[in-house]
KOLMI-681159 format. One record per atom (N, C-alpha, C, O, CB): x, y, z. Coordinates in steps of 0.1 Angstrom, whole numbers, plus 5000, padded with zeros to 4 digits. Each point is the difference from the previous one (the first is absolute). Glycine has a CB too. Example, Ala and Ser with C-alpha at 12.3 -4.5 7.8 and 13.67 -1.06 7.14 Angstrom:
KOLMI-681159
513249435078 499150125000 500950125000 501050005007 497149885005 501550234981 500950115000 499250115008 500550115001 500749834977 
***
This chain:
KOLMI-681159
500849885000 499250125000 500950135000 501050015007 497249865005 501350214980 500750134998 499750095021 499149975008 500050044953 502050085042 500050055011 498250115002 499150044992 504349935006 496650055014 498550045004 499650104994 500950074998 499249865020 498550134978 499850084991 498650045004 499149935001 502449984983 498550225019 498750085001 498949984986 500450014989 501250175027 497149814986 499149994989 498750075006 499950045012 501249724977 498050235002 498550135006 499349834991 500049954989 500350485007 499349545015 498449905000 498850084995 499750125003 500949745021 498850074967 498450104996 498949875003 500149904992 500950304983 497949815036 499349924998 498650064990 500050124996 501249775027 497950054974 498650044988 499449985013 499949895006 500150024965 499450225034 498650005009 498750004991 499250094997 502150055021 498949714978 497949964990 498850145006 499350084994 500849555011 500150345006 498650075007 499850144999 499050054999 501149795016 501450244987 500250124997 500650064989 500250124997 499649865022 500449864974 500750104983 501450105006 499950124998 496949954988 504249885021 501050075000 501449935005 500149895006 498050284996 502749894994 501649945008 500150015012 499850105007 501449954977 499249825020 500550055016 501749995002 500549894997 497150015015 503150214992 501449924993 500850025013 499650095007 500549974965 501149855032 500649965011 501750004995 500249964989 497549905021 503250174997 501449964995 500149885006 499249965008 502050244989 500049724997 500449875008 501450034994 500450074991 497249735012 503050105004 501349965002 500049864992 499649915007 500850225019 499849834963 500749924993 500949914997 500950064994 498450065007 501049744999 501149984990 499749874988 499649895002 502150205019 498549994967 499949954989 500949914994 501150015005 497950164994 500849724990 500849895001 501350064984 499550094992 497849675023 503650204983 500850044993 499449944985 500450064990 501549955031 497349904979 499849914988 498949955002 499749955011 502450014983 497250034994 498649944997 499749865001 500549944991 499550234995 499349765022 500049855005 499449914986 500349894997 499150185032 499650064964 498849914991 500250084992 500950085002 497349815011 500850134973 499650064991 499049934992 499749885001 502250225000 497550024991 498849944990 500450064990 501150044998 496849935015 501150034978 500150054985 499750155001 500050064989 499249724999 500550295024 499650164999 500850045013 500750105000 496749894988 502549955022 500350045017 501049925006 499949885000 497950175004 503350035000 501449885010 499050055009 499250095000 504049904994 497349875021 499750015011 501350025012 500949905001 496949974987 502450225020 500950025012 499550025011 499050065004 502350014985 499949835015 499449985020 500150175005 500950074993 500649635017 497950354999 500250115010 499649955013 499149925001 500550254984 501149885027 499849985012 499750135007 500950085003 500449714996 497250235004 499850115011 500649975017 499649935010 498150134972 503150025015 500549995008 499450035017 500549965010 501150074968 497050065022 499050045006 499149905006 500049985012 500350194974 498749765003 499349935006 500749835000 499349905002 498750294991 503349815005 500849884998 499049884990 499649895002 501650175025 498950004964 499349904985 500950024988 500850094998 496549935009 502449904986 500950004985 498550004989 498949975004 503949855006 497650224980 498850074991 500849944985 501249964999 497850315019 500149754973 501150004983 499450104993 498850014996 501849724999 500450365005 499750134990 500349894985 500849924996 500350375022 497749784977 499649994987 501050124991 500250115005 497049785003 503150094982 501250044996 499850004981 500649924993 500749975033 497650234966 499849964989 501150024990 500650115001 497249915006 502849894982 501150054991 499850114993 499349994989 501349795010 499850335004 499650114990 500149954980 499250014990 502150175034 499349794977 500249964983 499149874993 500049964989 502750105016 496549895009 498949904987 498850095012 499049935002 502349714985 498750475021 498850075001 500150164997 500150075011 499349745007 500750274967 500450095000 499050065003 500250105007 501449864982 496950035006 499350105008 499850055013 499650125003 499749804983 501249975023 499950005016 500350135003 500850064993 500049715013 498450285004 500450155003 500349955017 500149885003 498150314977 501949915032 499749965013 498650035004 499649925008 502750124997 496950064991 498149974996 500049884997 499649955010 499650254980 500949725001 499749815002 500149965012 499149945006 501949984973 500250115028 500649915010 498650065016 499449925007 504350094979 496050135015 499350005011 498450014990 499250035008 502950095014 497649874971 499049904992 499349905006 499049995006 502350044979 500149885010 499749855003 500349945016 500149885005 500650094968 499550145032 500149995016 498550015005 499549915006 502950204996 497150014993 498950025003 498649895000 499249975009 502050244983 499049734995 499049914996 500149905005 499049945000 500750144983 501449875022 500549915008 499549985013 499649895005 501950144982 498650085017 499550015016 498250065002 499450015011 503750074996 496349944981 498750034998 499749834997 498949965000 501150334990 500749655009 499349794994 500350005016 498849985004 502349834964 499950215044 500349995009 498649995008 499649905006 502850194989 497050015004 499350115007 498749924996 499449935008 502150334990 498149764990 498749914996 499749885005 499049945004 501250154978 501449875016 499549845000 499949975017 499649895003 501950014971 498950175034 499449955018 498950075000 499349965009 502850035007 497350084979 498450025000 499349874996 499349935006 500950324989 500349734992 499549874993 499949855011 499149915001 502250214976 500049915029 500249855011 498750025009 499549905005 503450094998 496550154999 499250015014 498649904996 499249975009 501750324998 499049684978 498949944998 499949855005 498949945003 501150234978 501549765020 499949885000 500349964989 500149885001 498750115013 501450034973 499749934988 500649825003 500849975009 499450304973 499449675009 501049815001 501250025004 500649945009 498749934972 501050255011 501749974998 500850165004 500050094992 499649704983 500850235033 500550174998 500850054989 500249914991 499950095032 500350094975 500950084995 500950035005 499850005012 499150044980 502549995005 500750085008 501250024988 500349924991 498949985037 501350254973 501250064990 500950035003 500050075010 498850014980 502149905005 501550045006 500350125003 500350074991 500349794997 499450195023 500250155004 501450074993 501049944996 497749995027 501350224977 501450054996 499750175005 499150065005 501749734971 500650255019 500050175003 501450014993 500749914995 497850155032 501750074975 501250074991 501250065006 499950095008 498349964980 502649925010 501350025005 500750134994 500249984988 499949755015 500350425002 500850064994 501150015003 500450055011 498350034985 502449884994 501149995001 500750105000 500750044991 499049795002 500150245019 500650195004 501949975000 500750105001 496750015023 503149804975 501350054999 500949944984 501250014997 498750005034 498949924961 500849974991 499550114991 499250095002 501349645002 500350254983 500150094988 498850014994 499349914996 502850035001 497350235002 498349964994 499449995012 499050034994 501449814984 499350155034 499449925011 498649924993 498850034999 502250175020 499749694977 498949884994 498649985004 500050025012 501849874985 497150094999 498749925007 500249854997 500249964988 498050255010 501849725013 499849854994 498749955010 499850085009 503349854984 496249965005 499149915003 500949885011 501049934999 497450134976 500849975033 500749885015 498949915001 499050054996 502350115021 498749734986 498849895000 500749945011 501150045002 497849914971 500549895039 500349965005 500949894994 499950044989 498650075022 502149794989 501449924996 498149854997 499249975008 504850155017 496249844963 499549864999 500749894995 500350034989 497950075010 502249795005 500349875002 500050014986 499350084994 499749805029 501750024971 499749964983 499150084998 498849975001 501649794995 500150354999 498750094992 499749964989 501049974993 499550215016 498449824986 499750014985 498550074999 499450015011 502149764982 497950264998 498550025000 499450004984 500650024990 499750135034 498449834978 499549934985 498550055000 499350005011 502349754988 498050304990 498850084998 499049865002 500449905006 500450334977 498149795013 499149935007 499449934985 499650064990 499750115037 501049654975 499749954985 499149905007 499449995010 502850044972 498049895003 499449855002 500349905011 499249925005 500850104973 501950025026 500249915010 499950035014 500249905008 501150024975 498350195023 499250055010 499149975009 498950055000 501750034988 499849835021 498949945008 498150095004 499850115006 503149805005 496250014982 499450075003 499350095008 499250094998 501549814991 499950035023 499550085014 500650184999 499450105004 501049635011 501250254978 500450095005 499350104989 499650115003 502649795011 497750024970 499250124990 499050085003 499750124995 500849744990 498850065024 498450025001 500250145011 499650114997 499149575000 502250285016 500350085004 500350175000 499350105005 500849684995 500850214993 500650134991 499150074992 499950125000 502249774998 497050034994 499250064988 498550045012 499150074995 502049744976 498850165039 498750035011 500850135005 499450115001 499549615009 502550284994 500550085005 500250214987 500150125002 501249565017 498650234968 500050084988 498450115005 499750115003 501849644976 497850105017 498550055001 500350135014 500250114997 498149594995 501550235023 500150095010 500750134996 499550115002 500549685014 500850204980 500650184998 499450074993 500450115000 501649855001 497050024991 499150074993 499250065007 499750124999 500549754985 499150015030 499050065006 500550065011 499350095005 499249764986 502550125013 500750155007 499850114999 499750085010 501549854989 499050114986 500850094996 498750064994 500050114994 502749795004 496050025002 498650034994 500050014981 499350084993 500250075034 501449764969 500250004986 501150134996 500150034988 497149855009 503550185010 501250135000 501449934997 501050074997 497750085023 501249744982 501849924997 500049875001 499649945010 501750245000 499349734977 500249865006 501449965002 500850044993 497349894996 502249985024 501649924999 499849864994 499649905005 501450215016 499549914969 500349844992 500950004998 500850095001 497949864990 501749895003 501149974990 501049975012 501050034994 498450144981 501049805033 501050005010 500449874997 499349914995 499850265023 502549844987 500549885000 500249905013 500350055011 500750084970 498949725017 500049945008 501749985006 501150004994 496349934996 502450065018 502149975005 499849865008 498949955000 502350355007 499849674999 500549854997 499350005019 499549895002 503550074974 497050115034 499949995008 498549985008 499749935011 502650184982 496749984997 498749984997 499250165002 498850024998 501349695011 500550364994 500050114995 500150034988 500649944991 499850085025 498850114984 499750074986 501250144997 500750055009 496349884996 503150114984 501050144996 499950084990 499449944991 502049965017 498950194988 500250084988 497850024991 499849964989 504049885008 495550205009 498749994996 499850094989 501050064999 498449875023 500050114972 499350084987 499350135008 499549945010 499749834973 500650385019 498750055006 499950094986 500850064992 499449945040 498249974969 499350074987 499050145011 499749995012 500049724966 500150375016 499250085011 499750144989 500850054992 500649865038 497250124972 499450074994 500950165003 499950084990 497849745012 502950225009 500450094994 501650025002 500850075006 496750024996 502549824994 501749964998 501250075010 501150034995 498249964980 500450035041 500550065008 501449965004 500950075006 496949984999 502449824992 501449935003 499949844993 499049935000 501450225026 500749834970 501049894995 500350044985 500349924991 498749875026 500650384981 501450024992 499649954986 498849994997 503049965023 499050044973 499949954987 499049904995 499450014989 502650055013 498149845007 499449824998 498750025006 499349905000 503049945003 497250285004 498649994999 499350054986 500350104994 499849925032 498949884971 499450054992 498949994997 499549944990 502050055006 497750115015 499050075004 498549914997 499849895005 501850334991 497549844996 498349975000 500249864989 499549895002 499150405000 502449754987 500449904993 500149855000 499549914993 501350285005 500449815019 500149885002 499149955009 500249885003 501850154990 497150035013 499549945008 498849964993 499349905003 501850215015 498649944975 498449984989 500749854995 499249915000 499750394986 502349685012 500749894990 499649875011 499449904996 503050264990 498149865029 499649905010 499150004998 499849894994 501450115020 497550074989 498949975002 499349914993 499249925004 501050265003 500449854979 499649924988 500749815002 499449914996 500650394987 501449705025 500349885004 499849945011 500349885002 500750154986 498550075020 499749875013 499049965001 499050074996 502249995018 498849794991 498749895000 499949985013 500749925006 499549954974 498850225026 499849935014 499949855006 499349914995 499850305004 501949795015 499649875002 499749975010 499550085007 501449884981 499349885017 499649955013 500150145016 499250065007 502049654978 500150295012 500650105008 499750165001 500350065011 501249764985 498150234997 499450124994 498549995010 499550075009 501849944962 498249875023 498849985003 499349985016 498950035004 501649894973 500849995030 499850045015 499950105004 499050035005 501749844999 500350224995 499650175003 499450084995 500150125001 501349875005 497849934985 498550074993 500850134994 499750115005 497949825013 503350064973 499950124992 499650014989 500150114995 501349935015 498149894985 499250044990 498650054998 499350024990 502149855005 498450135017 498450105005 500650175002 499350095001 499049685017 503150234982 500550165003 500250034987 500050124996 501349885028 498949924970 500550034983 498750094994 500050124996 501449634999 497650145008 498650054995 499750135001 499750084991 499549745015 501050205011 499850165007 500850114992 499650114998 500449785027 501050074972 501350114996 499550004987 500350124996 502249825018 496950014979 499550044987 498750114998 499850104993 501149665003 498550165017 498750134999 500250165003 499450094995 499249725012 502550195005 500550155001 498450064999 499450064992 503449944994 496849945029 498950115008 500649985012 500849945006 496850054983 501450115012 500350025018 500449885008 501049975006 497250214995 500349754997 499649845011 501549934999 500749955009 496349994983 503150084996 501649884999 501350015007 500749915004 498650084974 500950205023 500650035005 499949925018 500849925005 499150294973 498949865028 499749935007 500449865008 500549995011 498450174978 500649714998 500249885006 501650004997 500649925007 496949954989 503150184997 501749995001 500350045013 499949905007 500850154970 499650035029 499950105017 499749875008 500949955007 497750324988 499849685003 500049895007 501049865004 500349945010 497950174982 502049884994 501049864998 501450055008 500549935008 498649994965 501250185023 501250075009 499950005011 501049965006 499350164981 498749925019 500249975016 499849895005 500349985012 499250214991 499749714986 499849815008 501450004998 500550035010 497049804982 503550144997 501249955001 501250115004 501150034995 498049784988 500550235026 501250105009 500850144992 500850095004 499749645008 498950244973 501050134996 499850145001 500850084996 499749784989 497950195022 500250105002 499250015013 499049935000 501650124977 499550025032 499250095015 498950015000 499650104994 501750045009 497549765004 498650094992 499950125006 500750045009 497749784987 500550264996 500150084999 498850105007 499049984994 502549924989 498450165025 498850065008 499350104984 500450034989 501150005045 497449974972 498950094989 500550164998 500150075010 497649784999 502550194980 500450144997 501750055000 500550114998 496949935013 503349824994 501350025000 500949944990 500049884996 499650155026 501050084973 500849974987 500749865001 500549955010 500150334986 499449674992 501049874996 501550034999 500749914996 497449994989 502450205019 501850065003 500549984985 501249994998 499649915032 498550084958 500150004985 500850195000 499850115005 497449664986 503750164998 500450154999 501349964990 500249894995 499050245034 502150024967 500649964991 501649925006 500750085006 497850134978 501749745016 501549935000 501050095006 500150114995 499549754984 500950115028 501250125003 501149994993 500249894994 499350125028 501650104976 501249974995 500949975002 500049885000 499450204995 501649975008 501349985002 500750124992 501350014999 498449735004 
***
């Protein structure tokens, strides 16, 4: 490992739409353990909370578009599948979800002060989009968990497309969202989500948590529907009920 090194931590606050950022104390490994066809991987040891992490590490020369906007992008969207998907768990579904967490590392003393992507360290990593050979507990899963972010989000954004990894966690997800507020380039807005809508087949799993009676609702866009969504929200814990005449705390996103 290279000698100790100050860095600025950025975590994605989902709930408040903003950075939270921390220094830490550092040490980074001299040489890359792994690689892929786009991203080397290197050990770091925070030296703080005493854990080791693998900065993701993209090759500039087979990613020339890459800006550092990709990099807290795909941080973001990352930790928004984070964020969804333990609401999602609150349901019970068969099978949970769960996504590989990450945040952003600034490299304040090297050249450029870099943004890179930190993830936790997985065992034989590998990960594989979601095919034919896909158990289908875990398909059914994920594509229920697809559906659920719709009705979150009340038809405003879907997470799909995510890859499965070797560990049984999920990574790297798709967000489509009507008004394209984050993930940057690769969202692609009313477009792609009209495109899901047009591919997903509800199923078994969908069907226990009755979302396809919210689907119905979200189409009619009246009041009442509004309504039984609110409801569903407060049977499965995602939102406070709500006393009579007091605002739903709906409002715009904060910044950063």
């Amino acid at each position: 490992f290279n000698e100790p090194e100050v860095v600025h931590r950025l975590d994605y606050d989902a709930e408040e739409n903003q950075w939270v950022s921390s220094p830490r104390e550092v040490k980074i490994a001299v040489q890359m353990f792994a690689q892929g066809g786009k991203l080397g991987c290197i050990m770091v040891q925070d030296l703080e909370d005493r854990k080791t992490y693998v900065i993701k590490k993209p090759f500039e020369s087979d990613s020339p578009g890459a800006t550092t906007t990709d990099i807290y992008e795909q941080c973001k969207v990352r930790t928004v599948a984070v964020h969804v998907a333990a609401k999602f768990n609150k349901l019970r579904p068969r099978l949970q979800v769960l996504f590989l967490p990450c945040f952003v590392y600034i490299l304040t003393e090297r050249p450029g002060q870099p943004a890179v992507i930190v993830e936790p360290v997985v065992l034989n990593h590998s990960k594989a989009p979601v095919s034919s050979s896909t158990p289908p507990s875990e398909r059914d899963a994920i594509e229920c968990f697809e559906h659920f972010s719709m009705h979150l989000s009340r038809c405003n954004f879907v997470l799909c497309n995510a890859l499965a990894l070797s560990d049984g966690r999920w990574t790297d997800p798709e967000y489509h969202s009507v008004d394209q507020a984050i993930g940057g380039r690769m969202n692609g807005g009313q477009r792609s989500i009209d495109q899901w809508m047009i591919c997903h087949q509800e199923n078994d799993d969908c069907r226990k948590l009755n979302l396809g009676r919210l689907f119905e609702e979200e189409e009619e866009h009246d009041e009442e529907g509004d309504d039984d969504i609110a409801d569903w929200e407060e049977m499965v814990g995602l939102r406070e009920p709500q006393e009579e005449g007091q605002p739903d705390g709906g409002g715009k996103e904060k910044r950063s």
